[in-house]
C-alpha positions as CSV (number, residue, x, y, z in Angstrom):
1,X,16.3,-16.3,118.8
2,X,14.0,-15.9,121.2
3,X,10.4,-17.8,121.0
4,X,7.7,-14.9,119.9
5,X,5.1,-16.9,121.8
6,X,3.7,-17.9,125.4
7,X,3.1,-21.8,125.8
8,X,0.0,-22.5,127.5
9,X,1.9,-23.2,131.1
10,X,3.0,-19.9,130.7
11,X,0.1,-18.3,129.4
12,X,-1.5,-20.1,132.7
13,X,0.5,-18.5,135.2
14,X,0.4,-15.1,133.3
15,X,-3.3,-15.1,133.8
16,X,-3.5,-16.3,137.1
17,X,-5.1,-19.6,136.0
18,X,-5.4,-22.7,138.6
19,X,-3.9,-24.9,135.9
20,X,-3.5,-25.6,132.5
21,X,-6.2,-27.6,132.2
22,X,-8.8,-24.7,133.3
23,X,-7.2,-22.2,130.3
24,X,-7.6,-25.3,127.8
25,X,-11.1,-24.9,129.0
26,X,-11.5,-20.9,128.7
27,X,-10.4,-21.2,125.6
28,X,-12.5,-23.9,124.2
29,X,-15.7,-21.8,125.6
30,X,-14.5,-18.6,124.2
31,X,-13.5,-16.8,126.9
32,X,-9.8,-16.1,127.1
33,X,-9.3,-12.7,125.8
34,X,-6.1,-13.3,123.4
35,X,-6.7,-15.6,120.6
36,X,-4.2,-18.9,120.6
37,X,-3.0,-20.8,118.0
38,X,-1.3,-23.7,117.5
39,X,2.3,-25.0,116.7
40,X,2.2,-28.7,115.8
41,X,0.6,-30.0,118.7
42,X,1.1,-26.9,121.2
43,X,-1.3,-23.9,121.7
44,X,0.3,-20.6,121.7
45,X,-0.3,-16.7,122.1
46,X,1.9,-14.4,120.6
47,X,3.8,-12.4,123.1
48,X,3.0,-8.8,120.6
49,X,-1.0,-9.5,120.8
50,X,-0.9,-10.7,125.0
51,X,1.3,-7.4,125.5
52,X,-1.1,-5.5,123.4
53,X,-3.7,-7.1,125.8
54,X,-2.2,-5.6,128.9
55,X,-1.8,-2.2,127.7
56,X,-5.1,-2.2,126.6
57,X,-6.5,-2.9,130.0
58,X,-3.7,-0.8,131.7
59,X,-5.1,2.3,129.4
60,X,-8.6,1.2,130.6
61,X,-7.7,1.5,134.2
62,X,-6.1,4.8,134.2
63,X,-9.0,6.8,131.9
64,X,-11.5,5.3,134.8
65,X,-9.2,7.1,136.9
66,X,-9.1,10.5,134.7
67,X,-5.0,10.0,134.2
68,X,-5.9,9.7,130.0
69,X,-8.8,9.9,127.8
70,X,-9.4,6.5,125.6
């Protein structure tokens, strides 16, 4: 089965984060946009609520440029 989450390395590079150290810090001030949670020791995103995320902003960026209405 495959794992329904993103670790925080991957959510790191997903995001275009420096490290993983500078996401732990976005997301202990509040402002990484997917909420995390955490599995034993690890902090995850699940992969439905980051894709959710990007289609989001994807929908966003094409009603600013007329293609569809919000």
């Amino acid at each position: 089965m495959e794992k329904p989450y993103w670790t925080i390395d991957e959510l790191a590079d997903l995001f275009g984060y420096a490290n993983k150290q500078s996401l732990h810090n976005a997301i202990s001030l509040g402002r990484f946009p997917c909420p995390t949670y955490k599995i034993g020791k690890h902090r995850v995103a699940d992969k439905a609520v980051v894709e959710s995320f990007f289609i989001s902003k994807r929908d966003e960026g094409l009603a600013e440029l007329g293609e569809i209405s919000p």
